[in-house]
TORKOL-4160 file (C-alpha; in steps of 0.2 Angstrom, whole numbers, padded with zeros to 4 digits, m for minus):
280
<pt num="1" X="0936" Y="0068" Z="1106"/>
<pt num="2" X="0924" Y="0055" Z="1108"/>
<pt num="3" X="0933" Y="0042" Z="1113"/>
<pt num="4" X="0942" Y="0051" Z="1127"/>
<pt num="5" X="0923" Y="0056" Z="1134"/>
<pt num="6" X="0917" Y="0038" Z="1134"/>
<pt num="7" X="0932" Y="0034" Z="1141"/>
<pt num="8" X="0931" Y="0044" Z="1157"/>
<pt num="9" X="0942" Y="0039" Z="1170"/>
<pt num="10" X="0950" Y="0025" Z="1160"/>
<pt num="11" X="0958" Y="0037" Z="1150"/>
<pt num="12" X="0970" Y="0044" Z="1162"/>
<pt num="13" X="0989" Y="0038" Z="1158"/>
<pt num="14" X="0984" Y="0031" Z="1143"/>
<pt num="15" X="0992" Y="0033" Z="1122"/>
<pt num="16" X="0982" Y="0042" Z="1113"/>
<pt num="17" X="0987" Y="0040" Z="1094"/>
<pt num="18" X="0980" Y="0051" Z="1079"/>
<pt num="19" X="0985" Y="0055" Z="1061"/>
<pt num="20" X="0987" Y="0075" Z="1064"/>
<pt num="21" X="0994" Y="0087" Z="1078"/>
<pt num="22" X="0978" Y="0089" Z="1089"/>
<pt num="23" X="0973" Y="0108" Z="1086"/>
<pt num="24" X="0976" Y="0122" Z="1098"/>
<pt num="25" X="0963" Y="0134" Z="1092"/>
<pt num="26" X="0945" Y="0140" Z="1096"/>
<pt num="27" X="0934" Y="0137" Z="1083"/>
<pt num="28" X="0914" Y="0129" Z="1084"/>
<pt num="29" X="0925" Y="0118" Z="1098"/>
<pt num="30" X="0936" Y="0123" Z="1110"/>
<pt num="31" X="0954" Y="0117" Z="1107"/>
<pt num="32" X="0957" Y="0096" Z="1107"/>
<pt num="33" X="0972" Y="0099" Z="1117"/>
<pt num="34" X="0960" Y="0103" Z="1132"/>
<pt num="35" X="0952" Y="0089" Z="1131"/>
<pt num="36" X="0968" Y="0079" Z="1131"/>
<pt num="37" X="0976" Y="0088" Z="1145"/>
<pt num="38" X="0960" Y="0088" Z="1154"/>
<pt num="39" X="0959" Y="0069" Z="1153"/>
<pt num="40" X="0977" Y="0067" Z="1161"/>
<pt num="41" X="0981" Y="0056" Z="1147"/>
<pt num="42" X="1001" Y="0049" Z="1145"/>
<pt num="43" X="1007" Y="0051" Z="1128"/>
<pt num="44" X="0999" Y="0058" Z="1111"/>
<pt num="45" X="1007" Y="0051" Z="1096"/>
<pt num="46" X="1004" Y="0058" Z="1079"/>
<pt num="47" X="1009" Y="0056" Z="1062"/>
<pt num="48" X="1009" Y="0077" Z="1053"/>
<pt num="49" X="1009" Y="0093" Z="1060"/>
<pt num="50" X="0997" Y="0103" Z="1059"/>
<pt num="51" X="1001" Y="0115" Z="1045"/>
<pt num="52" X="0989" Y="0131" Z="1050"/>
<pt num="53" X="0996" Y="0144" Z="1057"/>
<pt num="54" X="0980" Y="0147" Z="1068"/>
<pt num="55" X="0977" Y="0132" Z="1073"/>
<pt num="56" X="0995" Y="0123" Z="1075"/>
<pt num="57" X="1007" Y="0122" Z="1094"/>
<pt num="58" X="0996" Y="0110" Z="1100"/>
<pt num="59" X="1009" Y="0098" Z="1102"/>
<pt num="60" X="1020" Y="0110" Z="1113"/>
<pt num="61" X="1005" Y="0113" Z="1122"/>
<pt num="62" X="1004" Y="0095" Z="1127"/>
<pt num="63" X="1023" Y="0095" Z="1132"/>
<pt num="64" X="1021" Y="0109" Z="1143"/>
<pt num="65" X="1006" Y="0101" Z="1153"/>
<pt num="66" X="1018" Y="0086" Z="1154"/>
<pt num="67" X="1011" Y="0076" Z="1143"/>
<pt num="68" X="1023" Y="0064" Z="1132"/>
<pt num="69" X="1023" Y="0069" Z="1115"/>
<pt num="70" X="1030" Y="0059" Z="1097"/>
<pt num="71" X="1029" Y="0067" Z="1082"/>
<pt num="72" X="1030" Y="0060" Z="1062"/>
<pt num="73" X="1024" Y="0043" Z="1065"/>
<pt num="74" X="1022" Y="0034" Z="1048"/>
<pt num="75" X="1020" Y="0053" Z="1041"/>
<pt num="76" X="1023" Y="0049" Z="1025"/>
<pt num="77" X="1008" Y="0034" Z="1023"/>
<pt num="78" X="0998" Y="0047" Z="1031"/>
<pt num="79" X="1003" Y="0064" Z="1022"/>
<pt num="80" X="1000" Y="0051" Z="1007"/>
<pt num="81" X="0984" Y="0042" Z="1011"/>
<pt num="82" X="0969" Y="0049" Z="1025"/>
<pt num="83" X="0976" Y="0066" Z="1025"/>
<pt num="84" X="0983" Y="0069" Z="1007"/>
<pt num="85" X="0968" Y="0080" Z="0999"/>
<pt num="86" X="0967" Y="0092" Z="1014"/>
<pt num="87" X="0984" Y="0095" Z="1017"/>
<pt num="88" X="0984" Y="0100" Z="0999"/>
<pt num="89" X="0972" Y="0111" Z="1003"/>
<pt num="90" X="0979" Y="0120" Z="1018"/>
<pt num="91" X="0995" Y="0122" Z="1007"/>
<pt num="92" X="0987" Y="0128" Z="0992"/>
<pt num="93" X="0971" Y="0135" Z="0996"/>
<pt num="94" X="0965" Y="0126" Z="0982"/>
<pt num="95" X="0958" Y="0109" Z="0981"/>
<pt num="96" X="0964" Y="0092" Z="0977"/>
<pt num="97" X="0961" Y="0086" Z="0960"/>
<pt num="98" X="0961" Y="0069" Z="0954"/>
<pt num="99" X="0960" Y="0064" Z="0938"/>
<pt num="100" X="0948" Y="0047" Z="0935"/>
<pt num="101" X="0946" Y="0038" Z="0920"/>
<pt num="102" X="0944" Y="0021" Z="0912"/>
<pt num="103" X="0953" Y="0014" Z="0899"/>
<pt num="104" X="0959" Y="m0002" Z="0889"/>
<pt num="105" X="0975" Y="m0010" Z="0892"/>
<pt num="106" X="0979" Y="0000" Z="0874"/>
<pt num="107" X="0975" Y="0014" Z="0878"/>
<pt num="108" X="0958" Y="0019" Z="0870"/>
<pt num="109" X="0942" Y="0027" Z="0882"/>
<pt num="110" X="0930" Y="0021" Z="0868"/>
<pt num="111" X="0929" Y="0012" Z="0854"/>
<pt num="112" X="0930" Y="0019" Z="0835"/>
<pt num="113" X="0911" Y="0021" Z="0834"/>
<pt num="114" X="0913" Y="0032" Z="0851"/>
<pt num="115" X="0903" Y="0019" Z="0862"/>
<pt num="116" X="0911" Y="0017" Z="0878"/>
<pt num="117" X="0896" Y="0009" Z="0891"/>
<pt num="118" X="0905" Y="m0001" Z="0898"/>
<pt num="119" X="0923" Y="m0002" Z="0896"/>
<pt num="120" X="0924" Y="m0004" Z="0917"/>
<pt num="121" X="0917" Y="m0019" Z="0924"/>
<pt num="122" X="0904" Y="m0018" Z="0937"/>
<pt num="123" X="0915" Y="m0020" Z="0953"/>
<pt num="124" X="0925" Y="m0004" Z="0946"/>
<pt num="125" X="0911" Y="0007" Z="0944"/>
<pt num="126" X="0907" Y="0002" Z="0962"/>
<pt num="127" X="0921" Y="0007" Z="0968"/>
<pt num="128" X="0921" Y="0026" Z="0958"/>
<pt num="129" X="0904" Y="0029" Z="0965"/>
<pt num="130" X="0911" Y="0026" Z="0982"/>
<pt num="131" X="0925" Y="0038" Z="0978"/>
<pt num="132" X="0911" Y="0050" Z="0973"/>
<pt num="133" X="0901" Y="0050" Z="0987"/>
<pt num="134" X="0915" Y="0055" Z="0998"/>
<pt num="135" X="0921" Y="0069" Z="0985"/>
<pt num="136" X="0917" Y="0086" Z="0987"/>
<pt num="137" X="0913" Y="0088" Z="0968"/>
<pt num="138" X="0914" Y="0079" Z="0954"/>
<pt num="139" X="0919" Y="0090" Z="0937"/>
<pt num="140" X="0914" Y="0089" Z="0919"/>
<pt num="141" X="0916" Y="0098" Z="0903"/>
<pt num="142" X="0903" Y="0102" Z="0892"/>
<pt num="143" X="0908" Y="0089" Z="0879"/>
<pt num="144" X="0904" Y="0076" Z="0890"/>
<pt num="145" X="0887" Y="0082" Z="0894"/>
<pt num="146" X="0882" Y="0083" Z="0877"/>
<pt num="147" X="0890" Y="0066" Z="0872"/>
<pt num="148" X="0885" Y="0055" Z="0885"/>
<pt num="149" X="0871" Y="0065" Z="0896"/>
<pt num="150" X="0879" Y="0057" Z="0914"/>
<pt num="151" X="0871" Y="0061" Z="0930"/>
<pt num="152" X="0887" Y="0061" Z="0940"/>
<pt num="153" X="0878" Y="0054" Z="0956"/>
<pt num="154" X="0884" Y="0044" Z="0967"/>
<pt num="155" X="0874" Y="0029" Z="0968"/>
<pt num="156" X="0876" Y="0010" Z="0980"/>
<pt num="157" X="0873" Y="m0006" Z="0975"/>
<pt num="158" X="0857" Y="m0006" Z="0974"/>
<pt num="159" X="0858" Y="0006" Z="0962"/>
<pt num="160" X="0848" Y="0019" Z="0974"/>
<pt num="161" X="0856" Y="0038" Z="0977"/>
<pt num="162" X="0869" Y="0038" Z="0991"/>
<pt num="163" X="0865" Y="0049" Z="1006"/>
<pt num="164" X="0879" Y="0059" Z="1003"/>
<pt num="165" X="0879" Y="0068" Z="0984"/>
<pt num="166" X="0895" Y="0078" Z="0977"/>
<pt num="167" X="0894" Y="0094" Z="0969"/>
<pt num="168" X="0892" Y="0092" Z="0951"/>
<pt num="169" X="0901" Y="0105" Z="0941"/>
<pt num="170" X="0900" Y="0106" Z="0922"/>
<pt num="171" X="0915" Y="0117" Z="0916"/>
<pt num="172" X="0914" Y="0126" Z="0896"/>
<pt num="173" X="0905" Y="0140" Z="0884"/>
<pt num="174" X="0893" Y="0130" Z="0877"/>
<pt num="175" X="0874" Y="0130" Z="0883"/>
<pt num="176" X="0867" Y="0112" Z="0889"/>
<pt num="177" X="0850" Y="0109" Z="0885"/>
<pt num="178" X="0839" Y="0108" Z="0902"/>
<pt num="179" X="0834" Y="0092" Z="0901"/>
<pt num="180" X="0851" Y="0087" Z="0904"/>
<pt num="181" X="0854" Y="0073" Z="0916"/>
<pt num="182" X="0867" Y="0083" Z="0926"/>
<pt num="183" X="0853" Y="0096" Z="0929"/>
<pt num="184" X="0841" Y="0085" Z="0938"/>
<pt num="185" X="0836" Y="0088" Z="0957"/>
<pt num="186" X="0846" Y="0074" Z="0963"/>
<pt num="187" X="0862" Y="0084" Z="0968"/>
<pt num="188" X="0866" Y="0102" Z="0966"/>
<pt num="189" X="0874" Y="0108" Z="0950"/>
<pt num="190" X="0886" Y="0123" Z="0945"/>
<pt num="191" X="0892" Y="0129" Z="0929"/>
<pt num="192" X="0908" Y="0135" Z="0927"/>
<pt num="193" X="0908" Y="0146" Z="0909"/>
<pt num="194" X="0927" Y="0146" Z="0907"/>
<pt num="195" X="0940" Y="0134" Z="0899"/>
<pt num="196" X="0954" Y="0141" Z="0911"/>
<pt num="197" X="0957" Y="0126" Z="0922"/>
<pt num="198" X="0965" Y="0139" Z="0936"/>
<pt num="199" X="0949" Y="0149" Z="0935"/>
<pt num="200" X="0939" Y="0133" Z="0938"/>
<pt num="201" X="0949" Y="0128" Z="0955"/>
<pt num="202" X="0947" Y="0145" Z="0961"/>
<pt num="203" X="0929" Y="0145" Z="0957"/>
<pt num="204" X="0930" Y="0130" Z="0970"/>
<pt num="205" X="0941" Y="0135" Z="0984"/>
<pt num="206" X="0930" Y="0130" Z="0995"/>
<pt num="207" X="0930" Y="0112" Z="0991"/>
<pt num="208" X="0945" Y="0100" Z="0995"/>
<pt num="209" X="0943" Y="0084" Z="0984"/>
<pt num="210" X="0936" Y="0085" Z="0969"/>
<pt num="211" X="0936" Y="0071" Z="0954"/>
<pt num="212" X="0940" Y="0076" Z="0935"/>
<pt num="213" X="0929" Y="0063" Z="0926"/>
<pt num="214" X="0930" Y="0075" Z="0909"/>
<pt num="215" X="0936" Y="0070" Z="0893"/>
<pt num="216" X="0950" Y="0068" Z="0884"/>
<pt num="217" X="0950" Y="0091" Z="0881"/>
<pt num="218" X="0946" Y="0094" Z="0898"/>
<pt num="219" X="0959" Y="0082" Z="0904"/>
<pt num="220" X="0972" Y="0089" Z="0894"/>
<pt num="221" X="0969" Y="0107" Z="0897"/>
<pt num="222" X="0973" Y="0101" Z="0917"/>
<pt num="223" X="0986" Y="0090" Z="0911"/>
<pt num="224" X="0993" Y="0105" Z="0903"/>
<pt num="225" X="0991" Y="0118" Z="0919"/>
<pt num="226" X="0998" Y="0107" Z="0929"/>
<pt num="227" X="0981" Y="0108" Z="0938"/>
<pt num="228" X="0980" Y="0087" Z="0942"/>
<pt num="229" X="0989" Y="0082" Z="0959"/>
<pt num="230" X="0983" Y="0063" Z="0956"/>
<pt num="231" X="0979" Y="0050" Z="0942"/>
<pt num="232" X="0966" Y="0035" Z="0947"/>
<pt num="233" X="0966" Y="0025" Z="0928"/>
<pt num="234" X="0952" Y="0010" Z="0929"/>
<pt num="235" X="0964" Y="m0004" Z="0915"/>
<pt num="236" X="0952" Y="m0014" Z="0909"/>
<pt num="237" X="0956" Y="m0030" Z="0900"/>
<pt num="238" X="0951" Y="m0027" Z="0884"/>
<pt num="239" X="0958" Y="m0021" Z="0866"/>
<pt num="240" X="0948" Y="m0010" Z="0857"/>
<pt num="241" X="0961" Y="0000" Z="0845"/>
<pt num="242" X="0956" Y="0015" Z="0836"/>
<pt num="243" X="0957" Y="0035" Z="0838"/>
<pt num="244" X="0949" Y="0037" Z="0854"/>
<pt num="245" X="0963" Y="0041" Z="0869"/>
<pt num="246" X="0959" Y="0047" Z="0886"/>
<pt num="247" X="0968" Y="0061" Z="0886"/>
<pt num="248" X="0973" Y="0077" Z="0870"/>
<pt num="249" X="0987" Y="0086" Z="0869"/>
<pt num="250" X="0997" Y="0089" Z="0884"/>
<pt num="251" X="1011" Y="0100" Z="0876"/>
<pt num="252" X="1024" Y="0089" Z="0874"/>
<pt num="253" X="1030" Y="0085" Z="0859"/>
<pt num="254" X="1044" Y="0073" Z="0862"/>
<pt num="255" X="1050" Y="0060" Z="0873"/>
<pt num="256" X="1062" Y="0070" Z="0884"/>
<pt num="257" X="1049" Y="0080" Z="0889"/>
<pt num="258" X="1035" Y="0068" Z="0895"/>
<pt num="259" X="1025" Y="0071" Z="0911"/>
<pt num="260" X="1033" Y="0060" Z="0920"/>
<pt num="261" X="1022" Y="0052" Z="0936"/>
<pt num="262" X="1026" Y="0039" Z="0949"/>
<pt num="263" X="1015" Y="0024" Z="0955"/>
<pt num="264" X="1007" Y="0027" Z="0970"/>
<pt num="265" X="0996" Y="0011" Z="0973"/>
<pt num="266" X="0989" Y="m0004" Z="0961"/>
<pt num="267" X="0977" Y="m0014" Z="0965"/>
<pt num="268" X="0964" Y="m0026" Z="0957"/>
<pt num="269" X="0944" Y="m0022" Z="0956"/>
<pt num="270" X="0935" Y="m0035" Z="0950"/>
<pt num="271" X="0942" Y="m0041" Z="0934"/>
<pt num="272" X="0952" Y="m0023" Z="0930"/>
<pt num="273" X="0967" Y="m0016" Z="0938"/>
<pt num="274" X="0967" Y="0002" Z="0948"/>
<pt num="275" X="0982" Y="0012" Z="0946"/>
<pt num="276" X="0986" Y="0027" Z="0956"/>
<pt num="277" X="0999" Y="0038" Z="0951"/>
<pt num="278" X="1005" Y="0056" Z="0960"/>
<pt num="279" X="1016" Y="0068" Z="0951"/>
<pt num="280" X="1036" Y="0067" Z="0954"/>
């Protein structure tokens, strides 16, 4: 509702276009439809209706006050893109997990030794620490703690903390020692004692993106619970061979019974490629 206020005037008979049904509810603000109606504005286009009960009908609000209203503009790109974690969240009540990892174009997350710094180029971790400082939490199992002693901040390209830090959550039984990395004062920490990757997302209800950078158990064990809504994969260039996959078992045991994804985006970062998948 900035715009319309600095706006004024201007903003009688004019299109407004936004990405959700403005919301008809009192909450720390009064509705957005008042605003709108207020303004004398034309016509409001959107892309998705708003799915909460509480705070949906704005757009037949807007109709009776004799505004123009259209509805499912470009829904899909939206539902998919700006709007796709939180409108997982509103139906679910759980948040949105995506599952990121780096890999080599055969597969491997590490070499045979177990080194793995850096499989990813430097433009590609760039671009995860800008996912991570827009996420609400970033999720770890123990293993990984213990193996490779990450901070799981969100840095910029100076290399200095972003201003904005994700929750980092370390999932698992096993003690970590507290001169752990992930347990210094530069972001808040939460441990999750349980390998129930249901019990995790409920213990986080009250975030709405949250990135899986564990390892290959922690991966499969969501894998497994269907608990992953969306697959970023950093392909690297390289061959390294050897034992060390991304990803456990998943539970399947032949081909007919594969867990069967689509692409959603590909995209090159530097000299790797960025695949996004979502689940068919």
């Amino acid at each position: 509702m900035v715009a319309l206020r600095r706006a004024g005037g201007l903003a009688a008979g004019a299109i407004v276009v936004v990405t959700m049904e403005p919301c008809n509810h009192y909450g720390k603000t009064p509705p957005c439809v008042n605003a709108l109606i207020e303004a004398r504005v034309g016509t409001v286009v959107y892309a998705v209706a708003d799915p909460n009960g509480i705070a949906g009908g704005g757009a037949g609000r807007l109709s009776a006050a004799g505004l123009q209203v259209r509805s499912g503009v470009l829904a899909e790109q939206v539902a998919a893109g700006p709007l796709r974690e939180w409108l997982h969240k509103q139906r679910t009540g759980l948040p949105h997990v995506t599952w990121k990892y780096a890999t080599s174009i055969d597969g491997r997350s590490a070499a045979a030794d177990g080194s793995s710094q850096w499989i990813s180029s430097e433009a590609a971790r760039l671009d995860l620490h800008r996912r991570r400082a827009i996420a609400d939490a970033i999720l770890v199992g123990t293993g990984t703690v213990l193996a490779d002693d990450p901070a799981l901040t969100a840095r910029l390209a100076d290399g200095s903390l972003a201003p904005q830090q994700p929750l980092r959550v370390v999932v698992g039984k096993r003690d970590i020692p507290p001169e752990a990395r992930v347990l210094n004062d530069e972001a808040r920490t939460m441990m999750i004692r349980t390998h129930e990757p249901m019990e995790v997302l409920r213990a986080l209800s009250d975030r709405t993106d949250v990135l899986l950078e564990g390892g290959p158990t922690l991966a499969g064990a969501f894998l497994r619970a269907g608990a992953i809504n969306r697959i970023l994969a950093y392909v690297a260039p390289i061959l390294l061979g050897g034992p060390v996959t991304a990803v456990d078992d998943v539970g399947v045991s032949n081909i007919t019974n594969a867990l069967r994804w689509q692409f959603d985006s590909v995209e090159k970062v530097g000299p790797d490629l960025l695949l996004s998948l979502v689940a068919r």
